[in-house]
C-alpha positions as CSV (number, residue, x, y, z in Angstrom):
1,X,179.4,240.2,65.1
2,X,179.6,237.7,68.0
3,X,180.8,234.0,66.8
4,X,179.4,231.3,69.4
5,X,180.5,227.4,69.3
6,X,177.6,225.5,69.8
7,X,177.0,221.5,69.6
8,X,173.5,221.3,67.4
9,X,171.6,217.6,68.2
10,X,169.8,215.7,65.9
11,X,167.2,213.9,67.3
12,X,164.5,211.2,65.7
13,X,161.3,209.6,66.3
14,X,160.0,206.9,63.9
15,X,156.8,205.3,63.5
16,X,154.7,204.1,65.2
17,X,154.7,207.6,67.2
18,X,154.9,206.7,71.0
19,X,152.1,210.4,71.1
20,X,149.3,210.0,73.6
21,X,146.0,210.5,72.2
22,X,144.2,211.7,75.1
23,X,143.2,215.8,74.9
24,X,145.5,218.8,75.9
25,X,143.9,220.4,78.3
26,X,144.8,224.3,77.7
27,X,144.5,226.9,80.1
28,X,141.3,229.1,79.4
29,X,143.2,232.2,77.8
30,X,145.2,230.4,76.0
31,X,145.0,229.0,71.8
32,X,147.0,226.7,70.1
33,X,146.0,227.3,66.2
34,X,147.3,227.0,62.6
35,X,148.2,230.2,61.1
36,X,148.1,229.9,57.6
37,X,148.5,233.0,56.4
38,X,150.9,234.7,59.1
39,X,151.7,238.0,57.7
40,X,156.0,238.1,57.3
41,X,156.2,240.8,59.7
42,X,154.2,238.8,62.5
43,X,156.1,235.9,61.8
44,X,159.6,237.6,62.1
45,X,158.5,239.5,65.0
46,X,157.7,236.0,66.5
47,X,160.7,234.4,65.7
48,X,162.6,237.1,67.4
49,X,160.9,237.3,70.6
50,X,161.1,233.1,70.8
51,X,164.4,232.7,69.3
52,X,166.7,236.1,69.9
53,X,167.7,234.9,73.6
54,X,168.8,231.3,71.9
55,X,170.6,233.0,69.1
56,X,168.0,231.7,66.3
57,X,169.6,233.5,63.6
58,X,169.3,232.0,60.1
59,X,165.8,233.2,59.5
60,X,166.8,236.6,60.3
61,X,169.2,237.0,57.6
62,X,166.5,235.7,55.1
63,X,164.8,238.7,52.8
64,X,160.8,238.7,52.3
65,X,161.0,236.7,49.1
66,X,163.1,233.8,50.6
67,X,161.0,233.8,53.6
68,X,157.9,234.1,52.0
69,X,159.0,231.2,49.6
70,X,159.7,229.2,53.0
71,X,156.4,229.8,55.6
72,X,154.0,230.2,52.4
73,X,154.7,227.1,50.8
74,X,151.9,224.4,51.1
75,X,154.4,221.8,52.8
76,X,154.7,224.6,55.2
77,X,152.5,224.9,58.5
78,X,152.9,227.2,61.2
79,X,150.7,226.9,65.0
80,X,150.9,229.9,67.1
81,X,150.7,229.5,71.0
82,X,148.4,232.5,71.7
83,X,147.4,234.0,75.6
84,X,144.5,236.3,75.7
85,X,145.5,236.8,71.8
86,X,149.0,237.7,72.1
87,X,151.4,234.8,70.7
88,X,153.8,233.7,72.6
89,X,155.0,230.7,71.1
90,X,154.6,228.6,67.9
91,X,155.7,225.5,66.0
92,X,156.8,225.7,62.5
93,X,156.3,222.1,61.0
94,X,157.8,221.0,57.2
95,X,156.1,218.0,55.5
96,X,158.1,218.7,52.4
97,X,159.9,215.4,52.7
98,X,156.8,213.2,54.0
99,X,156.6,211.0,55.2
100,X,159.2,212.5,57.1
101,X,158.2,215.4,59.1
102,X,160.7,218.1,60.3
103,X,160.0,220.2,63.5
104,X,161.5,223.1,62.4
105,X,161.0,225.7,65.0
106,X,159.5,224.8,68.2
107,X,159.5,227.9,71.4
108,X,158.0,230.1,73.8
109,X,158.9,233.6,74.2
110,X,161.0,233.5,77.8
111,X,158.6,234.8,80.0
112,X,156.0,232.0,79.3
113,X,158.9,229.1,79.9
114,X,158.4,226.8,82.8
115,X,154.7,227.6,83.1
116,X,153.4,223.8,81.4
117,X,152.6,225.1,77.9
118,X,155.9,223.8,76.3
119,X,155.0,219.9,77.1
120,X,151.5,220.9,76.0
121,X,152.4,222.1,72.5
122,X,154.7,219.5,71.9
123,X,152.4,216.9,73.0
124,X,149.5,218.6,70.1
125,X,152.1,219.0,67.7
126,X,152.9,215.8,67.6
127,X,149.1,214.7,67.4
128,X,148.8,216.5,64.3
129,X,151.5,215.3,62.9
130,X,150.9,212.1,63.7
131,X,146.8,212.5,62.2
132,X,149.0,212.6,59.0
133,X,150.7,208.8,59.7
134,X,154.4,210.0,58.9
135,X,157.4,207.1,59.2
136,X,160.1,209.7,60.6
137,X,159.8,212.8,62.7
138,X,162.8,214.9,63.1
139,X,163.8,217.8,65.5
140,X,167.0,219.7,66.2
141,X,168.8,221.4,69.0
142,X,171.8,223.2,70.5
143,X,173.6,224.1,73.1
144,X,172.7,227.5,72.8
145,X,168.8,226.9,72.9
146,X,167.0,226.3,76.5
147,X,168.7,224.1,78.4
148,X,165.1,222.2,79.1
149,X,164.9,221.9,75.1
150,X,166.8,218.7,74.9
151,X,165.0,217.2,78.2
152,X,161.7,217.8,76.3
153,X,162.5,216.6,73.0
154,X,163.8,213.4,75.0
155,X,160.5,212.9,76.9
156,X,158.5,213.2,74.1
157,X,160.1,210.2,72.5
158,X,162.9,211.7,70.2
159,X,166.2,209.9,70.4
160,X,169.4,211.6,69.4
161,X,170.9,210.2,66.4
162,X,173.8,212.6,65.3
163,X,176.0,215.4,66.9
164,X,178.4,217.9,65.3
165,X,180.2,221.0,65.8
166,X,178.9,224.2,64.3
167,X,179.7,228.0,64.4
168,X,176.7,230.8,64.5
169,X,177.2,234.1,63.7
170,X,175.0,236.0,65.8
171,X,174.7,239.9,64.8
């Protein structure tokens, strides 16, 4: 069990989104799309092959009820970055607190980062989002995640607003 120190940002955006309106242009192999339905095993397998390198970890420890209970419920929805049909990134968004809206998981698996698509999914996550006219959107991020995460985040129009200290317990 490997214990890591790690400063986790809070960053905001409030309405009026500052989110350009103009089309993403995708490569041609590639899909952005909701997953409504993702399966628990594709979503976990997912989640590791984004998040192991960054030490996500608090979905791992979750059983299949508790994670079920989480990316099933109707508040839930979950995009998945796809090339030539294998995902390789997604965007898990929570609307259970509109009209706040919570980025909760946002990442490409390593080998697609730096190639464009990260500014791309942002850029239609927060497009649909904004279709749904929210006051607050919120995002989080550490030390531990990509270094370009926070640079992103930034660009995209989310300011920081808090900062704290954390442990993660990374098995």
């Amino acid at each position: 069990m490997t214990r890591l120190q790690t400063i986790v940002t809070h960053l905001a955006m409030e309405a009026p989104l500052p989110v350009a309106s103009d089309n993403v242009i995708w490569p041609e192999d590639i899909r952005f799309e909701r997953e409504p339905n993702i399966s628990l095993e594709n979503y976990r397998k997912l989640y590791d092959m984004v998040g192991r390198r960054w030490h996500w970890v608090n979905r791992r420890r979750l059983d299949d009820r508790q994670l079920a209970a989480l990316i099933h419920h109707p508040a839930t929805e979950i995009f998945v970055l796809r090339r030539s049909g294998d995902a390789i990134g997604y965007v898990e968004l929570n609307f259970r607190l509109f009209p706040q809206v919570e980025i909760v998981f946002f990442g490409l698996i390593e080998s697609e980062i730096g190639n464009g698509l990260g500014p791309n999914m942002m850029k239609r996550s927060m497009q649909i989002i904004k279709e749904r006219n929210p006051k607050k959107v919120i995002i989080q991020t550490c030390t531990l995640d990509h270094p370009a995460a926070l640079k992103l985040y930034q660009r995209s129009g989310f300011a920081a607003y808090k900062r704290k200290q954390v442990e993660i317990i990374d098995d």
